[in-house]
ZALOSE-853424 format. One record per residue (C-alpha): residue number from 1; x, y, z. Coordinates in steps of 0.25 Angstrom, whole numbers, plus 5000, padded with zeros to 4 digits. Layout:
// residues N
{i NUM	x X	y Y	z Z} $
...
//
This chain:
// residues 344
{i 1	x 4992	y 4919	z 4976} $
{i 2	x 4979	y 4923	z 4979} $
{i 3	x 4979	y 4940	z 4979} $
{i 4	x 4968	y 4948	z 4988} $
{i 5	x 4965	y 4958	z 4995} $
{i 6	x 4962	y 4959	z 5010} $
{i 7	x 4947	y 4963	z 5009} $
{i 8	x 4948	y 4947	z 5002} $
{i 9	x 4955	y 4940	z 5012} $
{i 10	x 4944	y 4936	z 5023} $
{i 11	x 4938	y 4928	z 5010} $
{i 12	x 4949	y 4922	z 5006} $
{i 13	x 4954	y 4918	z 5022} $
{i 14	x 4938	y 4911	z 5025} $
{i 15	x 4941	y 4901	z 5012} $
{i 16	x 4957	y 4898	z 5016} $
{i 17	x 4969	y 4900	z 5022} $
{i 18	x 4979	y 4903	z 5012} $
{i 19	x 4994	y 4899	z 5015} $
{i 20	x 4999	y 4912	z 5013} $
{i 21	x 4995	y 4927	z 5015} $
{i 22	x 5002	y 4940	z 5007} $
{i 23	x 4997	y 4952	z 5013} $
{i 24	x 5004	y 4962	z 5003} $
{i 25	x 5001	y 4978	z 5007} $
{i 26	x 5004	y 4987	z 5018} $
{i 27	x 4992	y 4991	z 5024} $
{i 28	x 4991	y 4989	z 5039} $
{i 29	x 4976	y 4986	z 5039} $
{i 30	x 4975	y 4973	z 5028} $
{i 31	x 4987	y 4968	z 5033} $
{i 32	x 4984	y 4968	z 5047} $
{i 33	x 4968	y 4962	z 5042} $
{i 34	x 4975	y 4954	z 5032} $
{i 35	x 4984	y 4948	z 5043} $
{i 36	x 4974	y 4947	z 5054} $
{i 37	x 4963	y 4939	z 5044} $
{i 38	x 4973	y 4928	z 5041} $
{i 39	x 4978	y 4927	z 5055} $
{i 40	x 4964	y 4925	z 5059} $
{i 41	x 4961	y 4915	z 5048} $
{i 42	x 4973	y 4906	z 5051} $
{i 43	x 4972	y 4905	z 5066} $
{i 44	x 4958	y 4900	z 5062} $
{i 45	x 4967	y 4889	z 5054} $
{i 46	x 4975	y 4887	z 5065} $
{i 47	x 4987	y 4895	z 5062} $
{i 48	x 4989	y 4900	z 5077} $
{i 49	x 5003	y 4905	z 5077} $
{i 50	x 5007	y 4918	z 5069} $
{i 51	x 5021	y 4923	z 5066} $
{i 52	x 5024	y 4936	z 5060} $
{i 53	x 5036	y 4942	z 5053} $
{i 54	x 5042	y 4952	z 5047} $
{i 55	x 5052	y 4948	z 5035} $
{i 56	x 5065	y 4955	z 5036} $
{i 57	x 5081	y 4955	z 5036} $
{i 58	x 5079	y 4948	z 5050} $
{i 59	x 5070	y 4937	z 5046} $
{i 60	x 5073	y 4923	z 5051} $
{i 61	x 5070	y 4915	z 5040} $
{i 62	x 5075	y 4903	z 5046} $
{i 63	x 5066	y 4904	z 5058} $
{i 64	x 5054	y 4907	z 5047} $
{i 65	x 5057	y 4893	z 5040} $
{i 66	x 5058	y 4885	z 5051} $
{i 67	x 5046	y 4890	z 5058} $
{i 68	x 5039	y 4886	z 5045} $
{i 69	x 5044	y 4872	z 5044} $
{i 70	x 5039	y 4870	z 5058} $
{i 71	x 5027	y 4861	z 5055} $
{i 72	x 5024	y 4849	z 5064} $
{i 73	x 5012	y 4846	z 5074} $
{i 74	x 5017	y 4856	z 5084} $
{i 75	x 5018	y 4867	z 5073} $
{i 76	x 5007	y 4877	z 5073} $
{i 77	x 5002	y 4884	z 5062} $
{i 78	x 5007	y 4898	z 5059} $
{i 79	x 5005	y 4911	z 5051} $
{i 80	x 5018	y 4917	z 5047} $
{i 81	x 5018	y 4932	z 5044} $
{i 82	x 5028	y 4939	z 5036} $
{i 83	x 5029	y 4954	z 5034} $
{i 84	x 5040	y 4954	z 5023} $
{i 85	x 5046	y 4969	z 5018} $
{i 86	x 5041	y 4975	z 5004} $
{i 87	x 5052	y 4970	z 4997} $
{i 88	x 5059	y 4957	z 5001} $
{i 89	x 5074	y 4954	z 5000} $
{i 90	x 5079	y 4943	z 4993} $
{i 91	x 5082	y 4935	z 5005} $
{i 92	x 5068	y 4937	z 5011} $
{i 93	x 5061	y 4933	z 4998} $
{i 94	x 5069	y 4920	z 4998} $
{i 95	x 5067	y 4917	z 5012} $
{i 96	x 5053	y 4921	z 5010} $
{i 97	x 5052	y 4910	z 4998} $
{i 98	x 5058	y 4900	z 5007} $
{i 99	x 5048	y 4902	z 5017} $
{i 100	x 5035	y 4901	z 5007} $
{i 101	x 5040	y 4888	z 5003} $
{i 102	x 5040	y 4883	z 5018} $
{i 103	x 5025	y 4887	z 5022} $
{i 104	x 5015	y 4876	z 5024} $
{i 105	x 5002	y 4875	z 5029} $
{i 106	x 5005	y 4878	z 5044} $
{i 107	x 5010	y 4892	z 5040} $
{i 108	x 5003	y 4902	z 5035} $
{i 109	x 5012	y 4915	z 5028} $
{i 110	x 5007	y 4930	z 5027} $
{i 111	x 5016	y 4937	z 5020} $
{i 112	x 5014	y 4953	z 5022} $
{i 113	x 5022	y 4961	z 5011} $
{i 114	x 5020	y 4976	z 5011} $
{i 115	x 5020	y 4977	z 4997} $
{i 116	x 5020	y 4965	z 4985} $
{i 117	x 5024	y 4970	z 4971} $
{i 118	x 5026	y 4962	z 4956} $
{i 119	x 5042	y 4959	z 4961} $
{i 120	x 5037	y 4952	z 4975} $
{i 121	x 5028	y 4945	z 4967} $
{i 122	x 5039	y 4939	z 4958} $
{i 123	x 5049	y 4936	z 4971} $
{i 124	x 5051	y 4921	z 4974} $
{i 125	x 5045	y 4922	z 4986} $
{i 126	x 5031	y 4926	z 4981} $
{i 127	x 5032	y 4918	z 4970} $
{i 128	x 5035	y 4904	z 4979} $
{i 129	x 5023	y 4912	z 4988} $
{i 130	x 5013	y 4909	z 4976} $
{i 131	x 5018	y 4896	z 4969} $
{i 132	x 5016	y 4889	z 4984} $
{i 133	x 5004	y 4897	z 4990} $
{i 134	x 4998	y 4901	z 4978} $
{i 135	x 4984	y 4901	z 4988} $
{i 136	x 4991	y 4913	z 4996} $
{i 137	x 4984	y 4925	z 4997} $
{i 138	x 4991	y 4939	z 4993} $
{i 139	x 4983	y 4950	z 5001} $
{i 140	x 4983	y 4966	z 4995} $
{i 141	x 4985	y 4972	z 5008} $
{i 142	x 4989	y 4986	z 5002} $
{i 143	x 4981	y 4998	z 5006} $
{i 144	x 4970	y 5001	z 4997} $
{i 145	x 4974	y 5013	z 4987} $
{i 146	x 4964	y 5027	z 4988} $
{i 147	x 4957	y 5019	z 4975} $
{i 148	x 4955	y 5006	z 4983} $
{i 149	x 4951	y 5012	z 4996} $
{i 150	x 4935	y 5014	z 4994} $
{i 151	x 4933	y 4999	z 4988} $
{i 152	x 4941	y 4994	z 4999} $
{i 153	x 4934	y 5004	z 5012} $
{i 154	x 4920	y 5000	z 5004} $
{i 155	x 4923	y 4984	z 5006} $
{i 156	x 4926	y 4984	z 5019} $
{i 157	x 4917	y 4995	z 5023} $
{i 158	x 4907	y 4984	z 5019} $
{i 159	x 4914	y 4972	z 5024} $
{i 160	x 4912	y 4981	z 5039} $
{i 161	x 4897	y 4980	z 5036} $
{i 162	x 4897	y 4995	z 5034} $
{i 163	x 4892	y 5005	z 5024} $
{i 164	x 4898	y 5016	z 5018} $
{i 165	x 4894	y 5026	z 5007} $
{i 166	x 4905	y 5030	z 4997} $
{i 167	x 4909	y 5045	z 5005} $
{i 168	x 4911	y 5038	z 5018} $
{i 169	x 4920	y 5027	z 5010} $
{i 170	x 4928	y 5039	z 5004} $
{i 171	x 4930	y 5047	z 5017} $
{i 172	x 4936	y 5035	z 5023} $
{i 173	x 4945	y 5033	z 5012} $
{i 174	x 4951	y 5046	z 5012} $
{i 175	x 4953	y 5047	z 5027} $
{i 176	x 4958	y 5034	z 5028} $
{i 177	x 4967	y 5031	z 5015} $
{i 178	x 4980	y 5022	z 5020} $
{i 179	x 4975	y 5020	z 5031} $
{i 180	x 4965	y 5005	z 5032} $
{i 181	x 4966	y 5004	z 5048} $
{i 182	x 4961	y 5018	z 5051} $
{i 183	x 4949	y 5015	z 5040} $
{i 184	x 4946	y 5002	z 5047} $
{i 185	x 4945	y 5008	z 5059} $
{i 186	x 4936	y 5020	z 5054} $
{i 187	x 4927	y 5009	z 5049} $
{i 188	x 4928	y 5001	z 5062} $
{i 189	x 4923	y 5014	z 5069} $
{i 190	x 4912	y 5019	z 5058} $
{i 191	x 4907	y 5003	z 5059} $
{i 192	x 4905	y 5006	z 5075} $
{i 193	x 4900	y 5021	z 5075} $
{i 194	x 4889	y 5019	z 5064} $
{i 195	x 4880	y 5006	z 5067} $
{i 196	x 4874	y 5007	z 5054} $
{i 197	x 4884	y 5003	z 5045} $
{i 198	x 4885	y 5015	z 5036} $
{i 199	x 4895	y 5024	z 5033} $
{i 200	x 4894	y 5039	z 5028} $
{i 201	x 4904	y 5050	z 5026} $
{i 202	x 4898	y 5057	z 5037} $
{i 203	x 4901	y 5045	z 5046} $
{i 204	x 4913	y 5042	z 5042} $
{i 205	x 4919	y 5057	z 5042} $
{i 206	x 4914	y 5056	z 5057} $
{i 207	x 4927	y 5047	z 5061} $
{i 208	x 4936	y 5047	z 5052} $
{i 209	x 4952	y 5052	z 5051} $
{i 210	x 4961	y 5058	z 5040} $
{i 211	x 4970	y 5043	z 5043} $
{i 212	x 4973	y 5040	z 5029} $
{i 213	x 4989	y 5037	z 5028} $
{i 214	x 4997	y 5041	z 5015} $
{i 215	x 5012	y 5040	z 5010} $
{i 216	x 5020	y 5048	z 5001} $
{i 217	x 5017	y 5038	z 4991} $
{i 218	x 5002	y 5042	z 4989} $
{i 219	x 5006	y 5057	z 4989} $
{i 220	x 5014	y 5055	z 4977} $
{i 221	x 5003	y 5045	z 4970} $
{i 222	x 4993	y 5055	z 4972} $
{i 223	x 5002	y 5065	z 4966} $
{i 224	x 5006	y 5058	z 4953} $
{i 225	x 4990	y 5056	z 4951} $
{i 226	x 4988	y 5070	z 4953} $
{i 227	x 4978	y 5067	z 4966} $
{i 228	x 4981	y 5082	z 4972} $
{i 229	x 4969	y 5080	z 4984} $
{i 230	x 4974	y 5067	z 4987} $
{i 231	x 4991	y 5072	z 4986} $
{i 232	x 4986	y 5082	z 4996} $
{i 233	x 4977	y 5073	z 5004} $
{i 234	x 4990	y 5065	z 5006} $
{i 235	x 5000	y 5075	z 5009} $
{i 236	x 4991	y 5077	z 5020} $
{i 237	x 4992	y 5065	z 5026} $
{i 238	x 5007	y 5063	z 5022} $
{i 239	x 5009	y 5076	z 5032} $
{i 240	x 4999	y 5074	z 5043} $
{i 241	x 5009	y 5061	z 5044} $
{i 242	x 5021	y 5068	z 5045} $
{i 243	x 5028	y 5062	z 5032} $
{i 244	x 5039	y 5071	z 5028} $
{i 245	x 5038	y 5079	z 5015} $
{i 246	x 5052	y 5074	z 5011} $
{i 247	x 5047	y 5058	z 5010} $
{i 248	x 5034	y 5066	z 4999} $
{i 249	x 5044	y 5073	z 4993} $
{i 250	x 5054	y 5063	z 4990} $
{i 251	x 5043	y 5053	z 4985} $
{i 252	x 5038	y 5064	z 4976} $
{i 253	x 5050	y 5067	z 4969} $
{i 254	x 5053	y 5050	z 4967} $
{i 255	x 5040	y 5053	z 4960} $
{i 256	x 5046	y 5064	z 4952} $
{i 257	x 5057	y 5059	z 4948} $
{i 258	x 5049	y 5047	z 4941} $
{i 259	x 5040	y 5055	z 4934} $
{i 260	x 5052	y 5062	z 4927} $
{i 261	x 5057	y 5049	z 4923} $
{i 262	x 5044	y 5045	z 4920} $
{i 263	x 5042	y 5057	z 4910} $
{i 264	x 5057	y 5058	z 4905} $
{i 265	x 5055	y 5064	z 4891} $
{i 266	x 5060	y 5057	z 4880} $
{i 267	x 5059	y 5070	z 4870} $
{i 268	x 5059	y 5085	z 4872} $
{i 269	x 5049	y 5089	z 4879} $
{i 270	x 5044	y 5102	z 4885} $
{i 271	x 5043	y 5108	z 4901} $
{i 272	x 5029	y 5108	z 4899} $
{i 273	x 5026	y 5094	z 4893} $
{i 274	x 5018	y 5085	z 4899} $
{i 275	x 5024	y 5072	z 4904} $
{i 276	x 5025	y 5062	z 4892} $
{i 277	x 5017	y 5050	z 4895} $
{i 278	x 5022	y 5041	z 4881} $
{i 279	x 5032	y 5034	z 4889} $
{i 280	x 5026	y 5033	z 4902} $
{i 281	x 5023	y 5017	z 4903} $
{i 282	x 5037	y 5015	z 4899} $
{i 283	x 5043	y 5023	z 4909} $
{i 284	x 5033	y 5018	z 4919} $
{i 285	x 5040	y 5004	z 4915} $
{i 286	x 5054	y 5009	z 4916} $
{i 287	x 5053	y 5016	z 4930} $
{i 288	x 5046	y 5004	z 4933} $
{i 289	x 5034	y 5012	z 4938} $
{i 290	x 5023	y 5004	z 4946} $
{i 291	x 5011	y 5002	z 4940} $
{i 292	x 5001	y 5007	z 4950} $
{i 293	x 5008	y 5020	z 4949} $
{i 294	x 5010	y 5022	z 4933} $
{i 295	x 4995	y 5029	z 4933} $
{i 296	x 5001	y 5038	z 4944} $
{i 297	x 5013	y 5041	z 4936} $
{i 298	x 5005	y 5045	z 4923} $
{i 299	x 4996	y 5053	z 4930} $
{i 300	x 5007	y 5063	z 4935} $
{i 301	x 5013	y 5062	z 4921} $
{i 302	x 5001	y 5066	z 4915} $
{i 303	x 4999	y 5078	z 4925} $
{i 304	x 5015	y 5082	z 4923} $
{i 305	x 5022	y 5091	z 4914} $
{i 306	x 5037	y 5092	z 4914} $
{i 307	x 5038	y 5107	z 4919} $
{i 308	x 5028	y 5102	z 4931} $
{i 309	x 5037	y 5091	z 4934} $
{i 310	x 5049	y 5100	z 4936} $
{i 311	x 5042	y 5108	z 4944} $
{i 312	x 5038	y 5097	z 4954} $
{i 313	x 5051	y 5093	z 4957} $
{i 314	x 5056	y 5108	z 4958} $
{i 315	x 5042	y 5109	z 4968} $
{i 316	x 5046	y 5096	z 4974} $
{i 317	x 5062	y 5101	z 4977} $
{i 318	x 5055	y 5114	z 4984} $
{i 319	x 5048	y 5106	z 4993} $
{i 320	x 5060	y 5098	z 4997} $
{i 321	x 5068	y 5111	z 4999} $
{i 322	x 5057	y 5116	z 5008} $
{i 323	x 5055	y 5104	z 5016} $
{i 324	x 5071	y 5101	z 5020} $
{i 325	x 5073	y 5117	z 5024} $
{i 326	x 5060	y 5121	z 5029} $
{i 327	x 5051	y 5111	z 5032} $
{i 328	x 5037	y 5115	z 5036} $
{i 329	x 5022	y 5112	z 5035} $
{i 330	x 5023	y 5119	z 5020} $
{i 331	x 5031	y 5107	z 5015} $
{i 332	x 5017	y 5100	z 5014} $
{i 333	x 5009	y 5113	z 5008} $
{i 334	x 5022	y 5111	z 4997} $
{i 335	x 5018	y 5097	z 4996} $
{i 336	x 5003	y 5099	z 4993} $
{i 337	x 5005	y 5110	z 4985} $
{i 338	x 5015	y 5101	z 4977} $
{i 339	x 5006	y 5090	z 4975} $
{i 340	x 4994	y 5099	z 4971} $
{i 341	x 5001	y 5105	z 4958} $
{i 342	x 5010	y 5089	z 4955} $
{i 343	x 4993	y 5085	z 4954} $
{i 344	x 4989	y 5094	z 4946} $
//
């Protein structure tokens, strides 16, 4: 199986058609440019009939195999398009199996999974996937992280056949994190209100919008890495959308939680210590911690004394407290101020 990422796939679609297409991600904007490119190049080779479905406990899978062993002179050829859940029961991965090994030439598969992790890679499905079509394309269609953003804006700033200095690059990443359809289309209208191709800060500041989209996730991320501007930047946004404080506080205190277990001493140890870091990689193993968020982890860890984290999760039960019996607007002033002193 051949992994790219989107920005790829036009090059890969003018050589061939592959048999098989894994849009793996979530972000609206590359599945839907992913999907629309491959539509466009197969109804070129003649696929002219599209089915679309979604994999679930009301699937007809019967249906699904026979409408793949319909092949004859009155046949047409068609794109079959699968939307399957982030984790896949036993039942779907066997019938998914079963329908990979049905496919031929007049059917061309797009698989679209919201996620794709080591343990889908090792199912059977995936598996008969690349023994059978290992010319299949697997397609990155997560959102770009804040590190990402820039190198990705600058190339398709430049596939636009426009030019932008590195300040106007950086305002559009920071009013458009999360969010890839609004930035297309504050591209699409910078691209018609200056002829000459250029972008600057000042241009750019003249039309765009605070439309960057953050979860609960990131807040706690930029937490552990001690990112106190971008925790508040966040917070921000988590209340301009109405999320309720009770969802941040709850995924906080997971957080907690593993950070205790994560520094659970293994001799006496004083209020003030800092958090041992000896037998972090082992613990890391154990809790079976991601890897991607092991630097996050130890940077928290490094910040953190035992005293400090007692007092977070006293600070963090005061909040709750405030928030169940007398909500207001000073839940989230709690909030910021909670995530200045967990960063510093």
């Amino acid at each position: 199986m051949i992994r790219i990422f989107p920005e790829q796939l036009s090059q890969q679609l003018a050589q061939r058609l592959a048999p098989v297409y894994l849009l793996a991600g979530s972000d609206p904007l590359l599945l839907g440019e992913c999907e629309a490119q491959i539509s466009e190049q197969a109804t070129i080779a003649d696929f002219s009939e599209k089915e679309r479905l979604t994999i679930d406990s009301n699937t007809d899978w019967d249906a699904l195999e026979q409408s793949l062993q319909e092949v004859g002179l009155f046949s047409n050829k068609q794109i079959l398009l699968l939307e399957c859940p982030e984790n896949l029961n036993a039942t779907q991965q066997k019938k998914l199996q079963q329908l990979i090994s049905l496919l031929h030439e007049e059917r061309l598969l797009i698989l679209v999974l919201p996620k794709l992790n080591k343990t889908t890679e090792q199912q059977s499905w995936f598996t008969t996937l690349n023994e059978r079509f290992p010319d299949s394309l697997l397609i990155n269609c997560q959102t770009p992280t804040p590190e990402n953003l820039p190198k990705w804006l600058a190339g398709r700033i430049k596939t636009m056949g426009l030019q932008a200095d590195n300040e106007a690059i950086q305002l559009l990443c920071y009013s458009y994190e999360n969010n890839l359809l609004a930035l297309k289309q504050a591209l699409q209208l910078l691209d018609l209100l200056y002829g000459d191709k250029k972008l600057n800060y000042a241009r750019v500041q003249a039309v765009v919008e605070q439309s960057s989209v953050f979860t609960p996730f990131q807040w706690v991320d930029a937490l552990l890495a001690g990112k106190a501007g971008r925790a508040k930047r966040i917070l921000q946004g988590l209340q301009a959308e109405d999320v309720q404080p009770i969802i941040l506080l709850r995924t906080i205190q997971r957080e907690l939680l593993v950070l205790l277990e994560l520094s659970r001493p293994q001799q006496p140890y004083h209020l003030q210590d800092k958090l041992p870091q000896q037998t972090l990689k082992a613990a890391f193993d154990r809790l079976k911690i991601w890897q991607n968020r092991r630097a996050l982890f130890t940077q928290a860890v490094q910040r953190l004394t035992y005293h400090k984290l007692y007092l977070f999760c006293q600070q963090l039960a005061e909040i709750e407290r405030s928030a169940k019996q007398q909500f207001n607007g000073d839940i989230w002033q709690q909030l910021e101020a909670f995530s200045v002193e967990f960063c510093a």
